[in-house]
N, C-alpha and C positions, 0 to 999 in steps of 0.2 A: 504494500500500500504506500501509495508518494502523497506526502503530509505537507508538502509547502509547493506553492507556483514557479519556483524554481526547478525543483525537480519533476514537477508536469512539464516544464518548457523544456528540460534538457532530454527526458525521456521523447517527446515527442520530435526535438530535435536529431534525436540517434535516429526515432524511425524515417526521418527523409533521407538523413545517410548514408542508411542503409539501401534504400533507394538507388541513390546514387550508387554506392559499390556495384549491387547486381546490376546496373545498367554497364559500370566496367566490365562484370566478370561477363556478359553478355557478347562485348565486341573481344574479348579478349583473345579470340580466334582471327579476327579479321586480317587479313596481311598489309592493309592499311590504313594506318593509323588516323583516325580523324585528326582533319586541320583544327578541328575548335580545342582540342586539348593542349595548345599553350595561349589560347584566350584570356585573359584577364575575366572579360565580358561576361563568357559561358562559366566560368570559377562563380563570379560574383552573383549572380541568376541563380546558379546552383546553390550556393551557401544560402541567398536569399528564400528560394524554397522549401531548406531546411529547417531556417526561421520561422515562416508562415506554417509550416505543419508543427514546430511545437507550438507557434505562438496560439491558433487553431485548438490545440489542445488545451491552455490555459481557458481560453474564452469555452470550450465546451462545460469542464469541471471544474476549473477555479483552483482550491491549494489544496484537494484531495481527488485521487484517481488509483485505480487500479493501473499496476506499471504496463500491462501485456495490451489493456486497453486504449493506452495516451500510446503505445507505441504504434498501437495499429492505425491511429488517429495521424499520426508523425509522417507516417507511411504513405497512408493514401491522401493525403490531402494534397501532395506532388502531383497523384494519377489523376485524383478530381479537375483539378485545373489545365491539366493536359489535356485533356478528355476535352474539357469544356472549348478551352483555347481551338484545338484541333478541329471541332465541331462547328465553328463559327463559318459561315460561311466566305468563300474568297471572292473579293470584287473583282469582275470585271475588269478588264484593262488595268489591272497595275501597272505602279510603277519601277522600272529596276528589278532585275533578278538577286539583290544580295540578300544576304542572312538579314533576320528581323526576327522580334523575338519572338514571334510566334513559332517562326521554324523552329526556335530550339526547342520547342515542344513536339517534335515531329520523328521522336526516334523509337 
């Protein structure tokens, strides 16, 4: 049982983490290696996501949680947003084929 909002944030932040890992241990076959892995941009998005899924966690339960629950929370709340983002539909005649942050939800 996690007694303080601290440790709902930090458990919920392991579960986006952990996110992250299995999305490495995923490409971890590919023979090459994505360009976004020495991005500052894709780091910082990433951490950010890890945030909002503990952060997510506090606003669910507050300063008590079950640990296995605020992680699952940490977890998905990365997939939730992906999902969502992914889901949006694409305009029309864009502009520019570069990276935007939505793409980096497209993996």
């Amino acid at each position: 049982m996690l007694t303080s909002g601290w440790q709902v944030f930090l458990v919920g932040l392991a579960g986006g983490a952990v996110l992250e890992l299995l999305h490495w241990y995923n490409i971890r076959r590919d023979p090459q290696i994505p360009v976004y892995i020495s991005s500052p941009f894709y780091w910082s998005i990433t951490a950010l996501m890890a945030m909002v899924g503990g952060g997510l966690a506090v606003l669910y339960f507050g300063t008590q949680a079950d640990a296995i629950v605020t992680f699952h929370v940490g977890l998905s709340t990365p997939l939730i947003l992906q999902k969502l983002t992914t889901t949006v539909a694409d305009v029309p005649g864009g502009k520019g084929t570069s990276a935007s942050v939505v793409s980096f939800f497209t993996w």
